[in-house]
C-alpha positions in Angstrom: -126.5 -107.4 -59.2 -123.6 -105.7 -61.7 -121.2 -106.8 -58.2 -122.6 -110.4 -58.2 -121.7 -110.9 -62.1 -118.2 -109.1 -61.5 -117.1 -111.2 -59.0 -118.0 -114.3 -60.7 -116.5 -113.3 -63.6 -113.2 -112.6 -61.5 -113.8 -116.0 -60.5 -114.0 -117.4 -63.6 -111.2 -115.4 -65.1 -109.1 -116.9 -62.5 -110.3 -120.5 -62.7 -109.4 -120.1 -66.6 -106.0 -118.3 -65.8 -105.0 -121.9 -64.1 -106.2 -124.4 -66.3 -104.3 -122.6 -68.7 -101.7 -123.1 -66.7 -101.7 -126.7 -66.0 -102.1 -127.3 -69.9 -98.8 -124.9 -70.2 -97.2 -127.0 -67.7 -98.0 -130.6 -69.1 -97.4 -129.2 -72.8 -93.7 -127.8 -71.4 -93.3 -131.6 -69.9 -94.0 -132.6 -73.1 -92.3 -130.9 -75.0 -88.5 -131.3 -72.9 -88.7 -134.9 -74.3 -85.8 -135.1 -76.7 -88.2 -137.3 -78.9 -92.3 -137.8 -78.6 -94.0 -141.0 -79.4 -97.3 -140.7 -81.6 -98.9 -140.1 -78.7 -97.1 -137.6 -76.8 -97.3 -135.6 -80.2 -101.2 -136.0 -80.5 -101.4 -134.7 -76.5 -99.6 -132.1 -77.4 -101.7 -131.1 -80.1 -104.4 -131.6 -78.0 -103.1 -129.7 -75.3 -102.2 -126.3 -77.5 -106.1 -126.8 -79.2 -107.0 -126.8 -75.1 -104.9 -123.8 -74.8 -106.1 -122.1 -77.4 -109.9 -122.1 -76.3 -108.9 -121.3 -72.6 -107.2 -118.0 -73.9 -110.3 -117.1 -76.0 -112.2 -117.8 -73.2 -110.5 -115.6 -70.3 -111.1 -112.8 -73.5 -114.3 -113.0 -73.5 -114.3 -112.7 -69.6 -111.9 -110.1 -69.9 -114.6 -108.3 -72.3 -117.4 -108.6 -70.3 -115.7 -107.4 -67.4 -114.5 -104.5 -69.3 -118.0 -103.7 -70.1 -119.4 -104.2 -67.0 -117.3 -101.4 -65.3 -118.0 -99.0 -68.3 -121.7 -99.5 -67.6 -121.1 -98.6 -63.9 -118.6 -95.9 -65.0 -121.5 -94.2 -67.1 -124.4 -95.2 -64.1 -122.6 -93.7 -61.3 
């Protein structure tokens, strides 16, 4: 069961790793504009909020993986 959750937390980990990517991507688009209308500014704003959240979220993955292989560290 501890294999199933580990891989699909390797999946998710690598789902988040490029979404994160794609916001980096639009927000670097962005952001080589010499000037940003209103609404490039609130995307962008949006986009590092978006960022933000993704990061905290491949932690928390990151975490749970972690403890998963000290649990089967300790079982084996």
């Amino acid at each position: 069961m501890s294999e199933l959750l580990k891989s699909e937390l390797e999946e998710k980990l690598q789902i988040l790793k490029i979404e994160h990517q794609a916001l980096d991507k639009r927000l670097m688009e962005l952001e080589s504009h010499l000037s940003m209308t209103s609404e490039e500014q609130l995307e962008a704003a949006r986009l590092k909020k978006q960022k933000l959240r993704k990061k905290d979220e491949m932690s928390m993955v990151k975490d749970k993986l972690g403890e998963l292989e000290e649990s089967a560290e300790q079982g084996s």
